[in-house]
C-alpha positions as CSV (number, residue, x, y, z in Angstrom):
1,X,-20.5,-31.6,5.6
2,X,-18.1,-32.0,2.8
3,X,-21.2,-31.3,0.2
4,X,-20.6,-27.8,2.1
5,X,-17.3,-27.6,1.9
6,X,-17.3,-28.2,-1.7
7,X,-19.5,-25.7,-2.3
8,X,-17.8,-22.9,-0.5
9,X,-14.4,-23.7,-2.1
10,X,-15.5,-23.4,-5.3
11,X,-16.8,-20.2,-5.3
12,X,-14.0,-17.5,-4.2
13,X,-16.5,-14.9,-3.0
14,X,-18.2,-17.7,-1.1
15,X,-15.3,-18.3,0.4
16,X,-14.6,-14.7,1.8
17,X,-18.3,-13.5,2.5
18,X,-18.4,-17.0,4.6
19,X,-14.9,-16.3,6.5
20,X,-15.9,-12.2,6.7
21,X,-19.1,-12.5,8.4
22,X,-17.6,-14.4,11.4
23,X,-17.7,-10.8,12.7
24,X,-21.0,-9.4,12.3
25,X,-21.6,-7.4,9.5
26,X,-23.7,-5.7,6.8
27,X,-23.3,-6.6,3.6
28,X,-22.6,-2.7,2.6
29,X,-19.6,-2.8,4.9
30,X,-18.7,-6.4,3.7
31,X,-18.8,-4.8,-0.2
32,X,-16.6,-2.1,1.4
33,X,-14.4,-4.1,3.1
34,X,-14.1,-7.0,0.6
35,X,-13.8,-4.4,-2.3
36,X,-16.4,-6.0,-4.4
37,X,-20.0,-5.0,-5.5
38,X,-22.7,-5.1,-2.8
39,X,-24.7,-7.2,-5.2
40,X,-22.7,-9.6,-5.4
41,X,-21.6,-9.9,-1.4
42,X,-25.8,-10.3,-0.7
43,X,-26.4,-12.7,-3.9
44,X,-23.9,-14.8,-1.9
45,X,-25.3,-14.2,1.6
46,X,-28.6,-15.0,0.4
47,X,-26.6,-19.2,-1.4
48,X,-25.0,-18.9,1.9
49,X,-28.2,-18.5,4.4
50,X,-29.9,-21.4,1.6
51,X,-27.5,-23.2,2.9
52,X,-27.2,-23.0,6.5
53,X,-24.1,-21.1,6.8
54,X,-24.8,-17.7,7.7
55,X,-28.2,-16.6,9.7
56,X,-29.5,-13.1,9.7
57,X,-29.7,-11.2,13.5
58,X,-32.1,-8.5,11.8
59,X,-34.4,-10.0,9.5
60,X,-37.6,-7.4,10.2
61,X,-35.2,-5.1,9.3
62,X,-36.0,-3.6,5.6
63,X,-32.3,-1.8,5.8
64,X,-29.2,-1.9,7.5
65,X,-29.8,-6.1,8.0
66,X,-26.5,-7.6,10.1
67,X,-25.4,-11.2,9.3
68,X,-23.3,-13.4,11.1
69,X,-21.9,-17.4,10.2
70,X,-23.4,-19.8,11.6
71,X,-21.4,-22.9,13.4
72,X,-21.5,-25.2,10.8
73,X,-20.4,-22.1,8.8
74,X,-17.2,-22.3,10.9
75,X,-16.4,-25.8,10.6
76,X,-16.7,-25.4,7.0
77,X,-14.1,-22.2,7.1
78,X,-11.6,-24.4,9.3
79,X,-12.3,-27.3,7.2
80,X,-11.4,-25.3,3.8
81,X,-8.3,-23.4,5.7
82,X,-7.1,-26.8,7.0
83,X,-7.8,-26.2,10.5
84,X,-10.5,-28.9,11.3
85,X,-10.9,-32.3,9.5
């Protein structure tokens, strides 16, 4: 778990993609929202999903795909935030 942890923590956008998405989102409205390039939010969902922190809710979808974190996604957030050891 701590492997995670580190990860997420080290990478800033990681770390608000991961914590934004514990709504459900796109990753155009996350780029909106998080004022940063929507390249960059899905290049991280993508490390993210790798990684067992976020799942996709509409992968046959071509466009307009919706993301969510995952538990252990969570746990890693509260873990970074200092809510959960």
């Amino acid at each position: 778990m701590y492997d995670l942890v580190s990860f997420v923590g080290r990478g800033s956008v990681r770390k608000k993609v991961l914590k934004a998405l514990f709504k459900l989102n796109s990753p155009t409205e996350l780029a909106k929202q998080l004022n940063i390039e929507r390249s960059t939010v899905s290049r991280a969902i993508l490390i993210l999903m790798e990684k067992g922190l976020v799942e996709c809710l509409t992968p046959g979808e071509r466009m307009g795909r919706y993301y969510r974190t995952t538990e252990v996604g969570k746990k890693v957030v509260n873990i970074i935030e200092g809510k959960e050891e």
